[in-house]
Every structure is written in structure tokens, then in C-alpha cells.
DRENTOR-636516 format. One record per residue: x, y, z of N, C-alpha, C in turn. Coordinates in steps of 0.05 Angstrom, whole numbers, padded with zeros to 5 digits, always signed. Atoms other than C-alpha are relative to their C-alpha. Last residue first. Layout:
BEGIN
XYZXYZXYZ;...
This chain:
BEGIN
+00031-00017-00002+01252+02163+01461-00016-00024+00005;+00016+00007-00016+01327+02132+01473-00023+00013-00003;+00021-00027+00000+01385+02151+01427-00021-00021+00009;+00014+00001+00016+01458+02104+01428-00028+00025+00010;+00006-00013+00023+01515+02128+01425-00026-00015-00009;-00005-00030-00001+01542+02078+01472-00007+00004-00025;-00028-00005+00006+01505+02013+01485+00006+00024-00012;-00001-00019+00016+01448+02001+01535+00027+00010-00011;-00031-00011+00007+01451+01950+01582-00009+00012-00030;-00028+00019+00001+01386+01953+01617+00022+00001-00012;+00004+00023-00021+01328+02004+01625+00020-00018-00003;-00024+00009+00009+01318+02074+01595+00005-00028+00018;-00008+00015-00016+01248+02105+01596+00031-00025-00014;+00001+00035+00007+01229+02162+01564+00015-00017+00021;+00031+00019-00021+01189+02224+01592+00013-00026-00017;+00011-00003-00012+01247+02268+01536-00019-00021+00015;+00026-00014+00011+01290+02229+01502-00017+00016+00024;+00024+00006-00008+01352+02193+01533-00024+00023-00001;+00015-00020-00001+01417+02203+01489-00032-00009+00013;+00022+00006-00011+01478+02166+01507-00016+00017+00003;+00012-00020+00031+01547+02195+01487-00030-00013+00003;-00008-00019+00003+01574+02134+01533-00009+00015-00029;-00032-00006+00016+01544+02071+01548+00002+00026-00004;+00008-00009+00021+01485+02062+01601+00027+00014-00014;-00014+00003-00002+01474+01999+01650+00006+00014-00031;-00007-00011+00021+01421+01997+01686+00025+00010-00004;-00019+00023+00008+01410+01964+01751+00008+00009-00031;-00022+00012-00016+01347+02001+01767+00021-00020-00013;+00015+00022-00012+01308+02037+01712+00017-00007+00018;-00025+00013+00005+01327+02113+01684-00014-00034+00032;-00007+00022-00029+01268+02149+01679+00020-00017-00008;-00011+00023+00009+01267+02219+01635-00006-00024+00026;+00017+00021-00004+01227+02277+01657+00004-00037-00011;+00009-00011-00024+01264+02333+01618-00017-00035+00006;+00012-00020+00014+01316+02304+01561-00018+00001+00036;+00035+00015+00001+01371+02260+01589-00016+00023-00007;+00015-00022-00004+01445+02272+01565-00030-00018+00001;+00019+00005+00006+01508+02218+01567-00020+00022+00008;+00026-00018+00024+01566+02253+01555-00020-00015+00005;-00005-00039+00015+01609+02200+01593-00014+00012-00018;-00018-00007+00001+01583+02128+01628+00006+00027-00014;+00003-00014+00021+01527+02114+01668+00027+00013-00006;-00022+00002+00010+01515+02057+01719+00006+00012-00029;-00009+00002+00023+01451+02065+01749+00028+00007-00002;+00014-00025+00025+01409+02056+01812+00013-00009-00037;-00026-00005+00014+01438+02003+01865-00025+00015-00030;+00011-00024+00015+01391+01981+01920+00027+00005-00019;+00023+00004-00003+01387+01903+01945-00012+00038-00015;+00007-00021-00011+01465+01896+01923-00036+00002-00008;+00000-00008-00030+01494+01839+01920-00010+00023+00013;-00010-00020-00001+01502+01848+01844+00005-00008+00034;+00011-00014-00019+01476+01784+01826+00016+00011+00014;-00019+00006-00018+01495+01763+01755-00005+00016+00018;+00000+00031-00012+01449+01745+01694+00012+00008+00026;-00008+00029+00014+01471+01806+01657+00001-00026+00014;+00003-00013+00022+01452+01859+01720+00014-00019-00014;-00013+00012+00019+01419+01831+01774+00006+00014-00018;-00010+00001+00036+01398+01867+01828+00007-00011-00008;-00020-00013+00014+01377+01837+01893-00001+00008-00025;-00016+00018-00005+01298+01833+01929+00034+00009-00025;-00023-00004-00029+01257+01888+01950+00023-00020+00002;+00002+00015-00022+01199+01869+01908+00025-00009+00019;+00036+00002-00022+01180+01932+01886+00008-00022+00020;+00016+00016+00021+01265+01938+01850-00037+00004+00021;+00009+00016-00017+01301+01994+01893-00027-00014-00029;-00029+00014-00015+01346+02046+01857-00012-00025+00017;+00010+00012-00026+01308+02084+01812+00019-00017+00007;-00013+00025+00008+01343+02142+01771-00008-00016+00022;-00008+00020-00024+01301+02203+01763+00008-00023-00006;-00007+00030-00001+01302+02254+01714+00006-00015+00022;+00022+00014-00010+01259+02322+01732+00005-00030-00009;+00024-00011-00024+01293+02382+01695-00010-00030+00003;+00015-00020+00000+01347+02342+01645-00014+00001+00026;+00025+00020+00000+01411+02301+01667-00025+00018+00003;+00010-00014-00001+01481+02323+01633-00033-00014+00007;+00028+00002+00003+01539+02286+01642-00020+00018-00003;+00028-00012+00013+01600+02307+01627-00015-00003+00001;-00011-00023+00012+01647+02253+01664-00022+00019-00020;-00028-00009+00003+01610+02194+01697+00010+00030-00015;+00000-00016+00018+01550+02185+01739+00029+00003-00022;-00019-00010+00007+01552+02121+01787-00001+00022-00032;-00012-00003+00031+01492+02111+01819+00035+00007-00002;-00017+00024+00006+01467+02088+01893+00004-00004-00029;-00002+00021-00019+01410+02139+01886+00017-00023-00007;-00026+00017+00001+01406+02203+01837+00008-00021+00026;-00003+00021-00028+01332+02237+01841+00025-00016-00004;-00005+00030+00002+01328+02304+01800+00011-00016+00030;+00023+00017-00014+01285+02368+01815+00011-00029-00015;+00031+00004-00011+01341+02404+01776-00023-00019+00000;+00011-00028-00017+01411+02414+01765-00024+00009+00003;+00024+00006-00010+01455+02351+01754-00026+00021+00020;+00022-00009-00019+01510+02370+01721-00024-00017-00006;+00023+00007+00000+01576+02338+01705-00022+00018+00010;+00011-00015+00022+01642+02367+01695-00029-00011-00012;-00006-00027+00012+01680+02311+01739-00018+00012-00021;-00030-00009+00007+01652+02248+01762-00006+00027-00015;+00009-00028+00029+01580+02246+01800+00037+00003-00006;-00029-00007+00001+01597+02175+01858-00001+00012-00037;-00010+00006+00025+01537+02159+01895+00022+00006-00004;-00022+00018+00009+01509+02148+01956+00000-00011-00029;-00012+00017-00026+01458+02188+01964+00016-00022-00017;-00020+00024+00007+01438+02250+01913+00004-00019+00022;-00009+00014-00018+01375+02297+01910+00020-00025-00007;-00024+00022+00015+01367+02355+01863-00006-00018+00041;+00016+00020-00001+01313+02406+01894+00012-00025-00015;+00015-00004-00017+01360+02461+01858-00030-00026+00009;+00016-00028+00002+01421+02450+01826-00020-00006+00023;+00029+00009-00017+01476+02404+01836-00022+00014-00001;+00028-00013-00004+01529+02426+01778-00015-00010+00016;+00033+00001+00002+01600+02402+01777-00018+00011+00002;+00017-00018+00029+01664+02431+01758-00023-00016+00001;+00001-00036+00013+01705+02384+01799-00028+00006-00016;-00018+00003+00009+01683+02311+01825-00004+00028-00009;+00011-00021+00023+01623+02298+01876+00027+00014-00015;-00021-00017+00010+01629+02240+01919-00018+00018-00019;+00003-00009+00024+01565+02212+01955+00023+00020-00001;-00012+00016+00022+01567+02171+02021+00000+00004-00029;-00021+00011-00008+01515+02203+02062+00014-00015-00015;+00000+00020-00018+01463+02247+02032+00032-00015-00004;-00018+00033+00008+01461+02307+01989+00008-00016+00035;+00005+00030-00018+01395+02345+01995+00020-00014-00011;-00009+00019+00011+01388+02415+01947-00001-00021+00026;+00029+00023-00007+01353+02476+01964+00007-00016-00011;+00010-00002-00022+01406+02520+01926-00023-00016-00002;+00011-00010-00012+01453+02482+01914-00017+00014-00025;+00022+00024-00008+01520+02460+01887-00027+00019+00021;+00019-00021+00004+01559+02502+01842-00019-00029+00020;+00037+00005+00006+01624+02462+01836-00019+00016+00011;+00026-00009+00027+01689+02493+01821-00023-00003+00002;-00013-00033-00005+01738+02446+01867-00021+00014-00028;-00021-00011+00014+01712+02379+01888+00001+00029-00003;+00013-00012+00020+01656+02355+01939+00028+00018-00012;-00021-00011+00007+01669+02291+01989-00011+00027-00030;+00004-00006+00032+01607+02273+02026+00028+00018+00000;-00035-00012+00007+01617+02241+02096-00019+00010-00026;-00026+00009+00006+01569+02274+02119-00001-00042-00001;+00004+00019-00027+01493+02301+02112+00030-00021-00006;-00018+00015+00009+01486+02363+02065+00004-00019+00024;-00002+00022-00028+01427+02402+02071+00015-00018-00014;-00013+00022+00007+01429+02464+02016-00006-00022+00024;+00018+00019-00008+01380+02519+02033+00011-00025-00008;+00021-00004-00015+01427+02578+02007-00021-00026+00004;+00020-00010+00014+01484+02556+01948-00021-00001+00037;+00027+00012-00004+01543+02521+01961-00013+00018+00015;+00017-00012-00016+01604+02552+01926-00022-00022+00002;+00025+00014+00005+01660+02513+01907-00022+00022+00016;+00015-00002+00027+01726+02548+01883-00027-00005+00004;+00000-00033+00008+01770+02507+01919-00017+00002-00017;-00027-00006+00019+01743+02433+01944-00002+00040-00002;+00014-00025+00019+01690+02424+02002+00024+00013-00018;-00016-00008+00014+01693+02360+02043+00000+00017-00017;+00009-00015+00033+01643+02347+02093+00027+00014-00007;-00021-00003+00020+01644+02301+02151-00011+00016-00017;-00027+00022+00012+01581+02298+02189+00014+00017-00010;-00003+00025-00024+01524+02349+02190+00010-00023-00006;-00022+00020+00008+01517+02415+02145+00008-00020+00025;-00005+00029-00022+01463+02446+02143+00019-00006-00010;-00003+00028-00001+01464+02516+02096+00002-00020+00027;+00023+00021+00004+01425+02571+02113-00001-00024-00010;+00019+00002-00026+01480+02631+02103-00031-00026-00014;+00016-00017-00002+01529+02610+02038-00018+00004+00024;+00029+00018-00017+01576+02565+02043-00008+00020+00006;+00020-00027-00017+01650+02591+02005-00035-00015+00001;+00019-00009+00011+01702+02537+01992-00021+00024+00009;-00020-00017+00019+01773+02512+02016-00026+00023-00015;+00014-00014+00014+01729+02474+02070+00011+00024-00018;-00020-00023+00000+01760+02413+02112-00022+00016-00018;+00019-00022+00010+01730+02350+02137+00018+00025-00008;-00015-00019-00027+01785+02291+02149-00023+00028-00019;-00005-00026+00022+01745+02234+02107+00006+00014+00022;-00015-00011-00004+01750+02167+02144+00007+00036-00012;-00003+00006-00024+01687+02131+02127+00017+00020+00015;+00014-00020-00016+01695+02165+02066-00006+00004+00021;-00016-00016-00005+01737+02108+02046-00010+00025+00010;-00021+00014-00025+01693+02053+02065+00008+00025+00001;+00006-00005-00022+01637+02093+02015+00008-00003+00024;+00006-00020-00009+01671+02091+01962-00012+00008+00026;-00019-00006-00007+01687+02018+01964+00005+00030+00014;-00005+00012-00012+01617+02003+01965+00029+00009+00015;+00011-00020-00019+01600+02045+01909+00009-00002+00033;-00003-00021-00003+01661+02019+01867-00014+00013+00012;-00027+00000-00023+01634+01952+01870+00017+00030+00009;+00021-00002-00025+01578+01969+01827+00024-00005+00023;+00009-00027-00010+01623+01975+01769-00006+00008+00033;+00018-00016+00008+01649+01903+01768-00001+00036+00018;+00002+00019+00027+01713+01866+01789-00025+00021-00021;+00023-00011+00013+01738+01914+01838-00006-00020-00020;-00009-00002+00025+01787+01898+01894-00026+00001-00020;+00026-00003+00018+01793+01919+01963+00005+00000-00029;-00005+00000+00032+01842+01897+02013-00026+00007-00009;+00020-00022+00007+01859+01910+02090+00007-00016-00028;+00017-00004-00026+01891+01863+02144-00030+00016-00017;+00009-00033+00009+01925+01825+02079-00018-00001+00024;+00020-00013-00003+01954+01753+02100-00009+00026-00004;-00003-00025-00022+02025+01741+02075-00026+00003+00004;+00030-00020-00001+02044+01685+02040-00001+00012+00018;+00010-00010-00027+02115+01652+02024-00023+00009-00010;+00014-00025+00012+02150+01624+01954-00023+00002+00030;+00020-00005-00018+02201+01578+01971-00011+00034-00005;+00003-00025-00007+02245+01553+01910-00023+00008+00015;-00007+00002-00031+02239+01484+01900+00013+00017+00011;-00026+00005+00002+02235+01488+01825+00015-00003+00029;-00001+00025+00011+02160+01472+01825+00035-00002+00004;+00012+00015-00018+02155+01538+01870+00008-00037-00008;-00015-00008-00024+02187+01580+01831-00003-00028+00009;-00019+00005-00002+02152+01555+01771+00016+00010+00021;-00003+00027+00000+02089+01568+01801+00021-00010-00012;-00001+00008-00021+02104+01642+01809+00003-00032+00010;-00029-00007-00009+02116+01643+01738+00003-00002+00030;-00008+00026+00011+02042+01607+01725+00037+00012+00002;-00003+00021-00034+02019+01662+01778+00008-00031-00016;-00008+00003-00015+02047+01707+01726-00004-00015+00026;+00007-00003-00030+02018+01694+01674+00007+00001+00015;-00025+00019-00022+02040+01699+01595-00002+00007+00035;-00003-00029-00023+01971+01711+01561+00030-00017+00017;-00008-00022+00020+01940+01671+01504+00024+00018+00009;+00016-00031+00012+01883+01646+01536+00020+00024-00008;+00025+00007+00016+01912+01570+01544-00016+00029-00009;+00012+00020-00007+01977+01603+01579-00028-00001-00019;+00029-00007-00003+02036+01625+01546-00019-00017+00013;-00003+00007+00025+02108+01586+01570-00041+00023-00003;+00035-00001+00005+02140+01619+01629-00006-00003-00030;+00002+00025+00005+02217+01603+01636-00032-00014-00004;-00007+00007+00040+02233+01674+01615-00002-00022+00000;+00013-00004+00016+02189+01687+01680+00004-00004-00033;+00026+00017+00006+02217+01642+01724-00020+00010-00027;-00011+00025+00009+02286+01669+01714-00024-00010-00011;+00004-00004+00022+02252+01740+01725+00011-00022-00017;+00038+00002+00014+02217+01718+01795+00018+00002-00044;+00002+00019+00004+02293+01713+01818-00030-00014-00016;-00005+00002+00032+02304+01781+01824+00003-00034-00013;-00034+00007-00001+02269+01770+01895+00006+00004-00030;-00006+00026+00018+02187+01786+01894+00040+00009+00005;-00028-00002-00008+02149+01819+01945+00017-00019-00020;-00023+00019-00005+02078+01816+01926+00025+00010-00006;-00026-00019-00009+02009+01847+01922+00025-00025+00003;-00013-00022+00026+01954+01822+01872+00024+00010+00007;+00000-00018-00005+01910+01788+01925+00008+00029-00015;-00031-00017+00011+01909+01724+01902-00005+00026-00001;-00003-00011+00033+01847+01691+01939+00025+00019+00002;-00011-00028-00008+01856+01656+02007-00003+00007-00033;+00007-00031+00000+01790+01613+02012+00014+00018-00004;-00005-00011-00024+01819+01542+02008-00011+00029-00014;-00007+00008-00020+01818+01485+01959+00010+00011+00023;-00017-00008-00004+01768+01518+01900+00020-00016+00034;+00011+00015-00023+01713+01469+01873+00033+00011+00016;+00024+00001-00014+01701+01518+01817-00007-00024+00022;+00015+00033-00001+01769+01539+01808-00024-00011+00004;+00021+00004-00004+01791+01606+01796-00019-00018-00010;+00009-00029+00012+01859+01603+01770-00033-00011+00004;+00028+00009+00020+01885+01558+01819-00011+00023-00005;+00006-00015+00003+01967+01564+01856-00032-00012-00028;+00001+00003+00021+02003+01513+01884-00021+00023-00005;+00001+00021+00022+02040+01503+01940-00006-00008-00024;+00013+00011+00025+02053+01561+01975+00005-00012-00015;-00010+00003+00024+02085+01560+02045-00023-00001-00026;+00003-00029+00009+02075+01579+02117+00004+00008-00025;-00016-00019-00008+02047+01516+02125+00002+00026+00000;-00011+00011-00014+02024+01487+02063+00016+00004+00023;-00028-00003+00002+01987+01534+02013+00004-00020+00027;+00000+00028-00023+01933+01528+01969+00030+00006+00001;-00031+00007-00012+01924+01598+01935-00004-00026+00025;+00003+00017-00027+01861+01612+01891+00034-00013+00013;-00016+00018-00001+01859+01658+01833+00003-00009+00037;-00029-00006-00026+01796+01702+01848+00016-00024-00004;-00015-00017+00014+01731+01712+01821+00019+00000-00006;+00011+00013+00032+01702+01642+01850+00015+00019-00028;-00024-00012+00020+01735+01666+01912-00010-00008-00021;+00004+00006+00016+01666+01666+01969+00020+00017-00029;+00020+00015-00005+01680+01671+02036-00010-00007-00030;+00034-00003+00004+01733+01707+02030-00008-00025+00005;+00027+00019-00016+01809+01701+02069-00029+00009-00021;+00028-00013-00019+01862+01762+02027-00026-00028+00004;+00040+00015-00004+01919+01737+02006-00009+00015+00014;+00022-00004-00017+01998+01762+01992-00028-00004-00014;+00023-00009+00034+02048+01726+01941-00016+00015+00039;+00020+00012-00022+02121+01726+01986-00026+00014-00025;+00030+00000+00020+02184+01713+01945-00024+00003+00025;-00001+00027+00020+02247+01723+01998-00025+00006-00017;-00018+00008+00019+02252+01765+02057-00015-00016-00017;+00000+00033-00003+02197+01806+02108+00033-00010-00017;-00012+00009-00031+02201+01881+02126+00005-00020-00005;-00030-00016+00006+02183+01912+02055+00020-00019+00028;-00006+00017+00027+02110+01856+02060+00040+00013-00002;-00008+00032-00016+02098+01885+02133+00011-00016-00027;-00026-00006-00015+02105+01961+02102+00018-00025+00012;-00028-00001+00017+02062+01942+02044+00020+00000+00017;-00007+00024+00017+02003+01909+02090+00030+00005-00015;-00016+00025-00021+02017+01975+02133+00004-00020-00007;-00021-00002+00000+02005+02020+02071+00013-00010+00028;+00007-00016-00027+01934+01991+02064+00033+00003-00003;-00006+00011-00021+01914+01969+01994+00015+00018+00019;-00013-00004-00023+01865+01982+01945+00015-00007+00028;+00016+00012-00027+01864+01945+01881+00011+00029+00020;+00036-00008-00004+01867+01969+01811-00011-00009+00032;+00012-00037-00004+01938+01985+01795-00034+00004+00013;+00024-00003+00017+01959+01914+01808-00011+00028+00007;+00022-00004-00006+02025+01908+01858-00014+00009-00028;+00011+00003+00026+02100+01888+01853-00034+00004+00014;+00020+00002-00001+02146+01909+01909-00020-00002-00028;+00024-00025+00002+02215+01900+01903-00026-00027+00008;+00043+00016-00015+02279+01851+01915-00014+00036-00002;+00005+00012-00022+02344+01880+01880-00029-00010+00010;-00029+00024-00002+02375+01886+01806-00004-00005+00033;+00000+00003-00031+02308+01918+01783+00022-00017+00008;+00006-00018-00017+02312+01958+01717+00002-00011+00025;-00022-00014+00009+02334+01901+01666+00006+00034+00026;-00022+00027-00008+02278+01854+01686+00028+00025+00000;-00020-00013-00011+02224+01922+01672+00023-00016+00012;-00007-00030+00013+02191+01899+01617+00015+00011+00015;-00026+00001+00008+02188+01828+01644+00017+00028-00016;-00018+00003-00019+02134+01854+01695+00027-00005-00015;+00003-00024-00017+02081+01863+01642+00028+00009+00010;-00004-00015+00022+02095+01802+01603+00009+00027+00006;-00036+00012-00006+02091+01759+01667+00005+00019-00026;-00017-00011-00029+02017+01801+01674+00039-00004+00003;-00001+00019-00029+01997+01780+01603+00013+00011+00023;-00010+00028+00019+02005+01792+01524+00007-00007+00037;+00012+00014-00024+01958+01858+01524+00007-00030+00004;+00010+00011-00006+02006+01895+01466-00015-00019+00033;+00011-00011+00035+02037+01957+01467-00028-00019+00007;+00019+00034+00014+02062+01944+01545-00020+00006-00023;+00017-00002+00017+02096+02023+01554-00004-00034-00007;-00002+00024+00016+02139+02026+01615-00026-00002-00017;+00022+00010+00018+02135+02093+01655+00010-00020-00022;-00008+00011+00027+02177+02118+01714-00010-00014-00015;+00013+00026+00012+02163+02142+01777+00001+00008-00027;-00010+00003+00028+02204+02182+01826-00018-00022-00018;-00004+00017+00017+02158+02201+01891+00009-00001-00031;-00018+00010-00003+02144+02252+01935+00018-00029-00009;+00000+00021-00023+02081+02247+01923+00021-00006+00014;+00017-00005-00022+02071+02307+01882-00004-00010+00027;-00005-00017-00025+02138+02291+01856-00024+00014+00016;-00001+00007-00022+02108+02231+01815+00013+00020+00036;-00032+00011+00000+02145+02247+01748-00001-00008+00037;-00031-00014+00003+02074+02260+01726+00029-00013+00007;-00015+00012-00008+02013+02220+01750+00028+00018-00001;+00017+00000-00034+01950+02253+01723+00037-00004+00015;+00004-00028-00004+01990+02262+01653-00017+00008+00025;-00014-00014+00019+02015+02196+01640+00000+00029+00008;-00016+00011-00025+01957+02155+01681+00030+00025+00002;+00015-00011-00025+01912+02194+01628+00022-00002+00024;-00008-00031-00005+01965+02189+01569-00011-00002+00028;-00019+00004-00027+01965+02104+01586+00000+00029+00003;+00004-00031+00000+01888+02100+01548+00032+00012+00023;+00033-00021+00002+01901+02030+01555+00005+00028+00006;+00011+00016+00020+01977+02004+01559-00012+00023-00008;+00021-00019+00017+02019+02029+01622-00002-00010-00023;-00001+00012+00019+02070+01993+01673-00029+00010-00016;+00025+00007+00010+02086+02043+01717-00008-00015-00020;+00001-00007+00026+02157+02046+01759-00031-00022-00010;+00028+00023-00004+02154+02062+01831-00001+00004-00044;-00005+00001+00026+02222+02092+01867-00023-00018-00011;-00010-00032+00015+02209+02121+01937+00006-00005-00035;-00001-00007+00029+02171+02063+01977+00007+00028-00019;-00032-00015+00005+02178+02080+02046+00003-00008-00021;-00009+00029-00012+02106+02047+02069+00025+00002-00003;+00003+00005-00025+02073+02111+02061+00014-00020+00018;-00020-00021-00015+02102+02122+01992-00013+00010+00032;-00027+00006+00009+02066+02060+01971+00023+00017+00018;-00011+00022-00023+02003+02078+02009+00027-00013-00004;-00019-00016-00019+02007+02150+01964-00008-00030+00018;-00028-00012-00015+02017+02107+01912+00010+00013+00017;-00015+00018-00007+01953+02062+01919+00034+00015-00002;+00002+00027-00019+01907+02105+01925+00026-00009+00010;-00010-00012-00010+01931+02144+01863-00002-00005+00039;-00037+00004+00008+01920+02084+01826+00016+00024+00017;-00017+00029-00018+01854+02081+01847+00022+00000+00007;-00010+00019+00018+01839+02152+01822+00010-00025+00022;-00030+00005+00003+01823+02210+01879-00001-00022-00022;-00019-00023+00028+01752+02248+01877+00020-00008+00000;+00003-00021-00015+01728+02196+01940+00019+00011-00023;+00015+00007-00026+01734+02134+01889+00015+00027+00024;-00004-00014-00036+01759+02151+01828-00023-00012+00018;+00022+00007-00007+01777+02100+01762-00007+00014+00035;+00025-00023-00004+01826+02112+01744-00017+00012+00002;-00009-00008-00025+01864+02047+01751-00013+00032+00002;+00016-00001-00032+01801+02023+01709+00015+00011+00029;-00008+00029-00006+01838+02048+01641-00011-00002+00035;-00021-00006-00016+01796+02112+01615+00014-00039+00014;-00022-00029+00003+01755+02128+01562+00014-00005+00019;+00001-00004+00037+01705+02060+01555+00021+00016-00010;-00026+00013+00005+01724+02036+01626-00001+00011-00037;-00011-00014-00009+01657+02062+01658+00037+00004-00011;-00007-00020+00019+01611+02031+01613+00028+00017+00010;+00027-00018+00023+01638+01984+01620-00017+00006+00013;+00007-00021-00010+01677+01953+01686-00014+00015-00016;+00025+00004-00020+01682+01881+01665-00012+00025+00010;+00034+00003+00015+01727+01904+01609-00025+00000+00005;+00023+00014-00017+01783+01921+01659-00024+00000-00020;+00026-00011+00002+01829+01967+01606-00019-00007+00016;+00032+00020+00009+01891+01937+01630-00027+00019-00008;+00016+00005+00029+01958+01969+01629-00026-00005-00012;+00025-00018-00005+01967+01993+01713-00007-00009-00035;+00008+00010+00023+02014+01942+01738-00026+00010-00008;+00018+00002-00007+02061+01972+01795-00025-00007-00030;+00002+00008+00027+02127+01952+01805-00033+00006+00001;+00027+00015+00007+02151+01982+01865-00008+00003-00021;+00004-00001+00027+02229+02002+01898-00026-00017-00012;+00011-00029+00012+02248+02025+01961-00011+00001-00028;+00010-00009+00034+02258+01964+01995-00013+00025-00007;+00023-00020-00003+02297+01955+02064-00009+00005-00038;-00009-00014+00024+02330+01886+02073-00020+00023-00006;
């Protein structure tokens, strides 16, 4: 049966993601200058998906006005407003009246591979897709029987198999029985893997699908990571003007509009948007986006990071395994450290990042005065004022002033 039609569940604010989540809902959240969400529709309309309606909450203008009516993508898409945050089966029942054949249902925040979608359009009947870890503690848990699912665990702490709930799925118009037969669950929220589980209880066969590819975000820091897979693949191109006495080695992406500046050394993949001013005598390293209308100035150094839109960063600063966000501004000679002395993981709130270098996590308008330090693992809210020669160090909440 061929499907052209996907549900895709973009309402959530992701909380876990602050600062970064403060102004925008986490499906937009970019990785290589694109939005998650946009990710995920052009794999949609890779997989022959042509009709994709949005389920929208949080900040929904952004999605709203990034997104359109979808003809960039060749794609019709259509917008469902969830007022309140009253649960995934909540989500989905908004559009009961819209889908009178089998679709695709998917979470705005993950990335997935438009072959997983194409093998999910190909199959029949309810199917939940998984992704194998090594460690799901995050992650509803799928015990399944066969080629079958049996029961479904919201992150269990003595979990009975590794495939975590993936987010993607094929559903039959039969999911919306289950769902008006969904009662709230203990947090409030009408769930859909407790609608899935009535399927299932009713002796209705609900299938799994292995995922070849997935990536999903719980925290910030995860987004460097991701960023950096996808760059893996960056197709180099140059819409921009490169001045004599630039390096340029690896991949390199160079939006309209961008000039880079005399004595630049750029070392691929690096993705760089349209407008920006980058250079001269600058150093960006491997695995670092750079979003419109930015500034890199001079003796600036970046590695693997990810500078959103209308930010500068324009002298003798150090940016390492950070995430910058929108407006930033970081005075002459701020550095952000990225490696603790004794070489061992970050933590940030009790919880270990996995990561042995990781800088800072900074969200919109925040400004540093000249000679500022920004500590490792930090974690700094929006409108954020850091004083001249001061030091800024753990979760820090927006609006606030630093000397």
C-alpha cells in the first residue's frame, strides 16, 4: 500500500534543552544551518511522502513561518494547533478526522534516514520502529516477541531489552480507536505508547522495525555530536567571495553574500551561512557551523561548534565544543574552556555529559565585556550579561549580569 501521508509532532518546547529552547521549540533547533524539523521533511519527501501535516504548540509562528505551505520541498503541509501540552495521543487525535488511510507518524526532534521511512511506507499494518543502545534509561523500552510487540516500558530502570522507542511509526486508522480508548497517564498526559498498548492488549498486532540510522536529542550537548555526523557528508560549494591567502582544506560550505577575509585557515567540513564576515587571520576547525549574518573577526578561533544566526565573534576569542545562539555578542579576548585539568567527563547538574571536552552552552543576546572567561560545561540563559575579566561558570539564568 503506497503512503503519501505524515503526521509529524513538532508542539513541545523540550525543557531539557535550556538555554537553548527558551525562544524557540527544540524542532528548531539547527544542526549544519538547517532546523531538525527540516531534516526530517526533506527525508520524508525523500521517501515519497507528499502530504505532511504539523502538529504545533511552543513558539508554533517559528515552525509557521520557516516552514510555509511546504512548496520548498515540494511538499503540502498543513498545521494543527495543540493549545494545551495534554500528551502525544492528544497530539495525533487532532488530526483523526484528516487521515482515512495508513500514514506515517514521526517526532519533530529526531533525525531520521529517508530509507528507514521508505522501508516503514513499504511494510503493512501498525509497526512502532527501534533503535538497539547500549544504554535506554532515556528511552521508552520495547519488549517484543518475535516479530511482535508485547509490551511497551516507559523508561524502566531494570529495562527488558535494549530497543528504545524510536518515535517513527506506521500506524493503520485503527491507532485512533485506541486512542479515544486512552485513559490519562499518572503525569497528566494522554500517551501514546499507552494507545499503542491498547492495540496490542486487544489482540491487534503491532510490528517493529529496526532503524539503520537514528539520532535523538535529550540534552544540548547532544547537538554537537549530531552536528558533526552530518557534516560528515557536506557537498562543498561556494555562493561567496574568498579573498587571496585564504586555506581552505576539506569540505567547506560558503553561503551567499559571505566574504572571507585575507589570512583565514579554514579546515573542513565547516558549514558557513549567507552574509557572514568571517576573517581576517582567523582559524575555524573541523566540525563548526556558522549561521547567517555572522561575524568571525580577527585571530578568533572556533572547533566544533555550532554560532546561530546574527552572532559575532570578532576578536582574539577562543570558542571550543560550544553552542552559541542567536545575537550573541562576545567581547575582544573571551575565551570559553572546554577541557577540565584533570581530563576527565563533564558534568553538568549532576549528569555526565559523555563528553571529555564540551565548552559552553549559550543562549540568545547574551554579551561578554573584553577578557571575559566562560568555564567548561556551563550553562548560560538568554540576555546574559558577562562583565568585563569576569568569570562565568555553571547554570546561569537568563537576564542575569556577571562582574
Amino acid at each position: 500500500m503506497t503512503i503519501n501521508q505524515a503526521v509529524v509532532l513538532a508542539a513541545g518546547e523540550g525543557s531539557r534543552m535550556r538555554p537553548l529552547t527558551y525562544t524557540r521549540p527544540k524542532a528548531m533547533l539547527p544542526l549544519a544551518n538547517q532546523p531538525i524539523l527540516e531534516h526530517l521533511l526533506i527525508a520524508l519527501r525523500q521517501s515519497g511522502i507528499s502530504d505532511v501535516a504539523i502538529i504545533v504548540g511552543y513558539h508554533d509562528e517559528q515552525i509557521r513561518n520557516y516552514c510555509g505551505d511546504g512548496s520548498r520541498w515540494n511538499l503540502h503541509i498543513s498545521y494543527y494547533q495543540q493549545t494545551q501540552q495534554l500528551g502525544t495521543a492528544d497530539a495525533l487525535r487532532m488530526v483523526a478526522g484528516l487521515l482515512k488511510d495508513d500514514f506515517i507518524m514521526a517526532n519533530g526532534d529526531a533525525l531520521l534516514s529517508s530509507r528507514d521511512i521508505r522501508r516503514l511506507c513499504e511494510k503493512s499494518g501498525n509497526i512502532m520502529s527501534v533503535r538497539e543502545l547500549d544504554d535506554v534509561s532515556q528511552f521508552g523500552v520495547v519488549e517484543v516477541r518475535g516479530d511482535r510487540v508485547c509490551r511497551i516500558h516507559e523508561k524502566s530502570q531494570n529495562p527488558p531489552s535494549h530497543l528504545a522507542n524510536a518515535g517513527l511509526y506506521r500506524f493503520t486508522p485503527e491507532i485512533f480507536s485506541a486512542i479515544a480508548r486512552t485513559e490519562k497517564s499518572p503525569r497528566g498526559e494522554y500517551e501514546l505508547t499507552d494507545s499503542i498498548q491498547a492495540l496490542i492488549d486487544s489482540n491487534q498486532p503491532v510490528n517493529y522495525q529496526i532503524l539503520e540510522q537514528w539520532l535523538e536529542f535529550s540534552y544540548p550537548w547532544d547537538l554537537l555530536a549530531a552536528n558533526e555526523k552530518i557534516l560528515g557528508s557536506l557537498e562543498p560549494h561556494n555562493l561567496g567571495q574568498i579573498e587571496p591567502n585564504v586555506t581552505i582544506k576539506g569540505n567547506i560550505s560558503i553561503g551567499r553574500g559571505t566574504l572571507i577575509r585575507s589570512g583565514a585557515y579554514i579546515v573542513g567540513p565547516v558549514i558557513i551561512g549567507d552574509n557572514c564576515d568571517i576573517g581576517p587571520n582567523c582559524y575555524l576547525r573541523p566540525a563548526t557551523s556558522i549561521g547567517n549574518n555572522c561575524h568571525i573577526g580577527a585571530f578568533v578561533e572556533l572547533k566544533n561548534s555550532i554560532v546561530m544566526s546574527g552572532t559575532k565573534v570578532p576578536h582574539l576569542n577562543y570558542v571550543g565544543d560550544s553552542i552559541l545562539g542567536e545575537n550573541c555578542n562576545l567581547g575582544a579576548g573571551t575565551k570559553i574552556a572546554n577541557l577540565k585539568l584533570n581530563k576527565k567527563n563533564i558534568h553538568i547538574n549532576q549528569r555526565d555529559t559523555g563528553r571529555r571536552k564540551l565548552g559552553a552552552i549559550i543562549g540568545d543576546k547574551v554579551e561578554t565585556g573584553i577578557n571575559a572567561s566562560i568555564n567548561v560545561g556551563s550553562l548560560i540563559g538568554n540576555n546574559t550579561f558577562i562583565g568585563p575579566g569576569a568569570l562565568a561558570s555553571g547554570n546561569i539564568a537568563p537576564g542575569s549580569k556577571i562582574f
